[in-house]
ROKOLVEX-219842 format. One record per residue (C-alpha): x, y, z; residue in three letters; chain. Coordinates in steps of 0.02 Angstrom, whole numbers, plus 50000, padded with zeros to 5 digits. Layout:
REM ROKOLVEX-219842
<<X, Y, Z>, ALA, A>,
...
//
This chain:
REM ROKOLVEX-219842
<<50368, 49814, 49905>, UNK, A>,
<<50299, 49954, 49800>, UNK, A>,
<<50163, 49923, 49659>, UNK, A>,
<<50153, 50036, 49537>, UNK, A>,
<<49971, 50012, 49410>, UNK, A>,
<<49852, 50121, 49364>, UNK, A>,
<<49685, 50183, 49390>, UNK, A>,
<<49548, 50065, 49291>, UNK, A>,
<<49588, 49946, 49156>, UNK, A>,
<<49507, 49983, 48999>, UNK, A>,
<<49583, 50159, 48923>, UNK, A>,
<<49775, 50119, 48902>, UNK, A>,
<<49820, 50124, 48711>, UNK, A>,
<<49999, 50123, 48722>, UNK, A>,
<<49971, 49959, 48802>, UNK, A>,
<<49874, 49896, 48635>, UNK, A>,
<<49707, 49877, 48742>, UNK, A>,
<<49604, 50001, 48609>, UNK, A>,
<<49658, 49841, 48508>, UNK, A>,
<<49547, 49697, 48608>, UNK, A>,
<<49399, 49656, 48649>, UNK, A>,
<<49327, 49747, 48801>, UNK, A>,
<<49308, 49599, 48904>, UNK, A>,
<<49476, 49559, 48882>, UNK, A>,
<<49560, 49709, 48928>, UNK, A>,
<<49609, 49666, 49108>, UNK, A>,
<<49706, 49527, 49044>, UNK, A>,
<<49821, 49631, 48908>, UNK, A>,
<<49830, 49774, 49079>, UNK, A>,
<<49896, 49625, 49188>, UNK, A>,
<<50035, 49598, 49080>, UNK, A>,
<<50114, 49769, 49121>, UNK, A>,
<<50078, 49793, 49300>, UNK, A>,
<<50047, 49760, 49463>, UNK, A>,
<<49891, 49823, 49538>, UNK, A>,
<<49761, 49918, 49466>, UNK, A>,
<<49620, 50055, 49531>, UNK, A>,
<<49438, 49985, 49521>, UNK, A>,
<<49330, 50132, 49469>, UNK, A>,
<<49176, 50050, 49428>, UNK, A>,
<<49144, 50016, 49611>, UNK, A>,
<<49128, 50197, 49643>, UNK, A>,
<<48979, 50192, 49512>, UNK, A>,
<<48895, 50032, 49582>, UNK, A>,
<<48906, 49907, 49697>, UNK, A>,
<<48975, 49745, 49590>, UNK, A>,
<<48890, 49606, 49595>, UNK, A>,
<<49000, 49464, 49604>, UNK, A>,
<<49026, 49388, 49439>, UNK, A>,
<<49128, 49528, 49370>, UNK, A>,
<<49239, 49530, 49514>, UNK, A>,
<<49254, 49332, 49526>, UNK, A>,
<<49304, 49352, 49313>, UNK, A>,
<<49424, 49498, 49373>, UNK, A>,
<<49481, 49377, 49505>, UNK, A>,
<<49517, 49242, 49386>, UNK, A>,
<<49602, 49321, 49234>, UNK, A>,
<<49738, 49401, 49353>, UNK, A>,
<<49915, 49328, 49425>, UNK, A>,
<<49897, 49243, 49575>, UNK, A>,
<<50008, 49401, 49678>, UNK, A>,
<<49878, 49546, 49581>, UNK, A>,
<<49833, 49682, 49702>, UNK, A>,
<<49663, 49784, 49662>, UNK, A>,
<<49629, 49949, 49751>, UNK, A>,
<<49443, 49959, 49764>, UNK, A>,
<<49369, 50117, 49767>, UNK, A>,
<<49249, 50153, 49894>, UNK, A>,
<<49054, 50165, 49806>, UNK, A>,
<<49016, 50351, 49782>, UNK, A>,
<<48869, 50346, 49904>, UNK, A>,
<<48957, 50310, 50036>, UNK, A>,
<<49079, 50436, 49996>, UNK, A>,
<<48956, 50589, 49997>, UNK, A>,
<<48966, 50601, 49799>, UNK, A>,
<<48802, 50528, 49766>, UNK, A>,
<<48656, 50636, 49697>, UNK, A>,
<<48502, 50613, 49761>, UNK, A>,
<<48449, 50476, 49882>, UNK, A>,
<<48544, 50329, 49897>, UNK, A>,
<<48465, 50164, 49815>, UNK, A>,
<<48465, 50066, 49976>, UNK, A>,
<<48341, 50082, 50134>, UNK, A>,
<<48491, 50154, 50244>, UNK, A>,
<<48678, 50197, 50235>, UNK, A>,
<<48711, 50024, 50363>, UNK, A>,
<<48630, 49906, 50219>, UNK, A>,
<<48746, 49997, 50099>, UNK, A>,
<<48886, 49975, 50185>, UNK, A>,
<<48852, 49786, 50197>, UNK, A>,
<<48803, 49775, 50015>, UNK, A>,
<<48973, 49858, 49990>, UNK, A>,
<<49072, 49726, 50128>, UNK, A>,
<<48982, 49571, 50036>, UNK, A>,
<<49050, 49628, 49877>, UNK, A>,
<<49226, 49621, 49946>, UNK, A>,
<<49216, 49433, 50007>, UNK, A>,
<<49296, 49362, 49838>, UNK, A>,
<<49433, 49486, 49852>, UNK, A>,
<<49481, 49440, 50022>, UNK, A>,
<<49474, 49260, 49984>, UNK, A>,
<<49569, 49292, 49858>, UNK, A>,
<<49693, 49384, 49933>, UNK, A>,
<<49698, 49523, 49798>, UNK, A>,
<<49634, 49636, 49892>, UNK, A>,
<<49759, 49778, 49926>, UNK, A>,
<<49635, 49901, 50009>, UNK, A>,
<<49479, 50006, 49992>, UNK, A>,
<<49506, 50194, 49949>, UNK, A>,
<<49388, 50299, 50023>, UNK, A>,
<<49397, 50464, 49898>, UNK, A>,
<<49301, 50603, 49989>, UNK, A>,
<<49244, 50749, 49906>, UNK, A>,
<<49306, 50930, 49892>, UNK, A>,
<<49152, 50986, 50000>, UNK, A>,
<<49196, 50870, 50122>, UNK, A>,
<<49289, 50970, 50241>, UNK, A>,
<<49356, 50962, 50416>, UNK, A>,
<<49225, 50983, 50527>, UNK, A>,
<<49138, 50881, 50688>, UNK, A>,
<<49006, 50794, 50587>, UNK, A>,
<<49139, 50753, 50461>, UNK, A>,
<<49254, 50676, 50585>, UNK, A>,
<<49136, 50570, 50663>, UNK, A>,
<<49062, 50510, 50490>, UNK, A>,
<<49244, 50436, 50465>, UNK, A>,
<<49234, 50352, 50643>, UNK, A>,
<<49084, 50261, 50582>, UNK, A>,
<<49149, 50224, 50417>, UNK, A>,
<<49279, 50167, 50509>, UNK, A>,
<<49211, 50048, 50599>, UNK, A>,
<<49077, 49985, 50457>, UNK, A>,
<<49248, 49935, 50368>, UNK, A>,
<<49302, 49799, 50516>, UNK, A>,
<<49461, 49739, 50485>, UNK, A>,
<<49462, 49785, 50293>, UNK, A>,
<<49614, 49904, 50257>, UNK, A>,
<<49556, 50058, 50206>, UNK, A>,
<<49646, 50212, 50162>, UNK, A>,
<<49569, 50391, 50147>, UNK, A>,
<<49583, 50534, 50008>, UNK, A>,
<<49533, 50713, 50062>, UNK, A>,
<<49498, 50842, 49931>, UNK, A>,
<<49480, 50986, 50042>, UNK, A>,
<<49629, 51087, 50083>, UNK, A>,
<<49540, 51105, 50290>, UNK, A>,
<<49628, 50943, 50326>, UNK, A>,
<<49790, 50996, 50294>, UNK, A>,
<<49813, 51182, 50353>, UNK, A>,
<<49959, 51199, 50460>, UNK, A>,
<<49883, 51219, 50620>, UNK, A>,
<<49802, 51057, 50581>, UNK, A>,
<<49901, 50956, 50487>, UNK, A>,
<<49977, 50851, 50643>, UNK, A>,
<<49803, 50821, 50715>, UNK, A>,
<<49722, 50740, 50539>, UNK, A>,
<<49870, 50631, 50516>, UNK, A>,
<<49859, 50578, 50700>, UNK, A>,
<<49661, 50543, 50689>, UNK, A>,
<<49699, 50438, 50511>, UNK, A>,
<<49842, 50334, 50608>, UNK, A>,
<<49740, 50322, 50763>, UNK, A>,
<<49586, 50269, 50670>, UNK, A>,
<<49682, 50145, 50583>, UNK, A>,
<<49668, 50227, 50398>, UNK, A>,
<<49805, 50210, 50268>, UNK, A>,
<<49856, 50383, 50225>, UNK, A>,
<<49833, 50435, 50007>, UNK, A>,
<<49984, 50555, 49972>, UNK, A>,
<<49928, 50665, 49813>, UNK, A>,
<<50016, 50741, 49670>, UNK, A>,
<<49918, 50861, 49635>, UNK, A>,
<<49908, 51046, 49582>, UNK, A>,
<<49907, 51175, 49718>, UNK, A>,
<<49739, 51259, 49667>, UNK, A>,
<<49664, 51315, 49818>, UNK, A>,
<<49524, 51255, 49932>, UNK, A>,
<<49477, 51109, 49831>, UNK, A>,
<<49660, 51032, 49821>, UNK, A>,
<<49781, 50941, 49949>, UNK, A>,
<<49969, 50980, 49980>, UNK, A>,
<<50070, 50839, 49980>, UNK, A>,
<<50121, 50767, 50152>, UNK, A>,
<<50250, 50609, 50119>, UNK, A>,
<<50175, 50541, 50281>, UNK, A>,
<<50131, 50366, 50296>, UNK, A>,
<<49990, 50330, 50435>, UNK, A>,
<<49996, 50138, 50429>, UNK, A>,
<<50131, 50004, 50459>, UNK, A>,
<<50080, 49892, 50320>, UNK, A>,
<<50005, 50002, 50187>, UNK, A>,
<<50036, 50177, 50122>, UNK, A>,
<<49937, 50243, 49927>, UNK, A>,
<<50005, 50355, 49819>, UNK, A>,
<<49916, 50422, 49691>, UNK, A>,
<<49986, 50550, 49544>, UNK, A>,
<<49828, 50651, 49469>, UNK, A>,
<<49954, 50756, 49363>, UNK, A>,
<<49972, 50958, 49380>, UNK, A>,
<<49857, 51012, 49263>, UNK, A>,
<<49810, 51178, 49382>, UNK, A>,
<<49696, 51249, 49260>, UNK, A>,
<<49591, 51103, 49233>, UNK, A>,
<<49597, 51063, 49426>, UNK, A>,
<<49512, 51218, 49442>, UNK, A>,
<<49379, 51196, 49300>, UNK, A>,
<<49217, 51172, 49394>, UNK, A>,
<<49141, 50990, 49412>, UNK, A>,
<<49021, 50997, 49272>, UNK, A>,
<<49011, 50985, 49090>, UNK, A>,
<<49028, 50844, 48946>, UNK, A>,
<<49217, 50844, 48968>, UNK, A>,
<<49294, 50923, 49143>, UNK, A>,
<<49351, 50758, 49189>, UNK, A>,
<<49475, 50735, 49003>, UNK, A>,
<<49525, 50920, 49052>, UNK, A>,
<<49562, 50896, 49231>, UNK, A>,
<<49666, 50743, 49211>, UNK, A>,
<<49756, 50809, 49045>, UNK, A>,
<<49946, 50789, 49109>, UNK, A>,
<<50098, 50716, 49047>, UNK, A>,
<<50225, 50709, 49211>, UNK, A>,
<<50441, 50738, 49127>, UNK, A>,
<<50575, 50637, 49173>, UNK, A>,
<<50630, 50750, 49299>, UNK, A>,
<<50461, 50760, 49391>, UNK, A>,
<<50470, 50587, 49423>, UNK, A>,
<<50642, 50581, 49455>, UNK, A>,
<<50610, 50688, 49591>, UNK, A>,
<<50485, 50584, 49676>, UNK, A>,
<<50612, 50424, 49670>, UNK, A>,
<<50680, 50494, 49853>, UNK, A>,
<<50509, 50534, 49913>, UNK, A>,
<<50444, 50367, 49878>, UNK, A>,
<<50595, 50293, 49952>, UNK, A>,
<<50535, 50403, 50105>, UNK, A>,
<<50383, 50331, 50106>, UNK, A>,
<<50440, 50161, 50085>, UNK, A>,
<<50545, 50153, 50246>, UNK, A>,
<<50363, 50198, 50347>, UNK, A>,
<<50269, 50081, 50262>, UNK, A>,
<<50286, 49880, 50219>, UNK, A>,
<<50221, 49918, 50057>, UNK, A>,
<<50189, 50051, 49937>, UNK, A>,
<<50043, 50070, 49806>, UNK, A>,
<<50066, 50195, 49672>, UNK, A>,
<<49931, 50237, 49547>, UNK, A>,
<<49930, 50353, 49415>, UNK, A>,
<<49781, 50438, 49369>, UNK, A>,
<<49827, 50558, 49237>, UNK, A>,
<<49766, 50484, 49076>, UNK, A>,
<<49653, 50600, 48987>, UNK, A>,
<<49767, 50623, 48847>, UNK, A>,
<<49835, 50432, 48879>, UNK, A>,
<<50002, 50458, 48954>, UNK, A>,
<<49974, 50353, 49133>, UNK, A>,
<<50023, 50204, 49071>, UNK, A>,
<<50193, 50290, 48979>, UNK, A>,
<<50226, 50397, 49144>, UNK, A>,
<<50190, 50240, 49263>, UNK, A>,
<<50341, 50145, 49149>, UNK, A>,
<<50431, 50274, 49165>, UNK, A>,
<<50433, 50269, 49352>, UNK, A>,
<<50483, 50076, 49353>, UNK, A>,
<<50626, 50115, 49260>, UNK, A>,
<<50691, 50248, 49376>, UNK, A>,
<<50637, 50145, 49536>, UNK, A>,
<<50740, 50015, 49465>, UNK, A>,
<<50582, 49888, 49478>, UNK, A>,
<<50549, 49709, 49416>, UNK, A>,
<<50391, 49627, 49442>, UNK, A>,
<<50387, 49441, 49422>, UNK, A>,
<<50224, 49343, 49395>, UNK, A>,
<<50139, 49468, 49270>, UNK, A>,
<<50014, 49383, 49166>, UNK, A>,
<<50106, 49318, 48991>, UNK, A>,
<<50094, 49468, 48887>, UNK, A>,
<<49951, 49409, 48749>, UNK, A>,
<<50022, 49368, 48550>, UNK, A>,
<<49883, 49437, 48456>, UNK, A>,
<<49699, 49421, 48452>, UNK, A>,
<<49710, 49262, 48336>, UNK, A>,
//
């Protein structure tokens, strides 16, 4: 099956959620897709009454995609807030349990960042993370262009499949060291992510810092023929892999949501058991 969503909840106008209440966002969202990106796990460890609420006003067949919390990533600043990276990862596993026994739990994306590049150190970090994860899927995100050089291409994608990762494939732009090619591999029997961050090359290449890098980076409206194009690839990808999560992530100037439609069209996709689109706010 392929699930197409997007990533977070809470910044879709074209899906009249500027028009409700913030706590009701993920309900209007629900109505329109699939699965969905949780973000604010990468900023914090969530304690288990928003995800038991999340739990609760989604369809019973929801998938979320939880991204991995930034500290165990490599992105956090500073010192972590816990007494060691093992009691993090735990804090992290126990905030998963409603999920699992939920069975909305798709996987956990592990989103590593553009200085983390292949190296010894960095390989074994994975092996751990790895294993910290137990029998949670998890599939892995490079930002560093080291993992996929030709010379090592074949040996990343074996270590990912023999580690038992589920491969990301990126759109991206091709910007140099701190960007990905794309690789239509899937890794994983069960479970292959796909994630569109538009081709904005200009703001991929805008450094990390500022008031507004992130609206710049993401600024990207994908044409009809750009997705068109990636109807065979998916179907490529969907031959590898049971299913197939897609996520857009280009929505600094709003147009996830419109390009994600889009791609349902093409794909020729209906989803049954959406939540009932809401009437109005009275």
């Amino acid at each position: 099956m392929i699930y197409i969503g997007l990533t977070g909840w809470g910044d879709h106008d074209s899906l009249s959620i500027d028009k409700v209440p913030t706590r009701d966002k993920l309900k209007v969202y629900g109505a329109h897709f699939p699965t969905v990106e949780v973000d604010a796990s990468f900023y914090a460890i969530q304690p288990r009454r928003n995800i038991e609420k999340w739990i609760a006003e989604t369809a019973d067949s929801f998938q979320f995609v939880v991204k991995a919390y930034q500290g165990m990533t490599g992105h956090q600043r500073g010192e972590i807030p816990f007494e060691s990276k093992k009691e993090m990862f735990t804090a992290f596993r126990e905030s998963l349990e409603a999920f699992q026994k939920s069975g909305k739990l798709a996987m956990v994306l592990f989103q590593f960042p553009p200085w983390f590049d292949c190296k010894r150190e960095n390989v074994q970090y994975l092996r751990w993370c790895r294993a910290e994860m137990g029998d949670i899927p998890v599939a892995i995100e490079f930002r560093n262009q080291s993992w996929y050089r030709p010379n090592r291409v074949q040996q990343t994608l074996e270590f990912i499949e023999q580690e038992g990762w589920i491969h990301t494939v990126c759109d991206e732009p091709q910007a140099g060291e701190g960007s990905i090619p794309l690789v239509l591999k899937a890794t994983h029997p069960d479970k292959t992510l796909v994630r569109f961050h538009g081709r904005n090359i200009h703001g991929w290449q805008k450094p990390a810092s500022g008031a507004n890098w992130r609206e710049v980076r993401y600024l990207y409206r994908y044409n009809q023929q750009e997705l068109t194009d990636w109807v065979g690839k998916l179907r490529l990808l969907e031959k590898q892999s049971k299913d197939v999560y897609v996520l857009f992530n280009n929505n600094s100037g709003g147009d996830a949501a419109d390009n994600a439609k889009q791609f349902i069209d093409l794909l020729g996709l209906t989803y049954e058991g959406l939540a009932p689109k809401q009437l109005g706010l009275f």
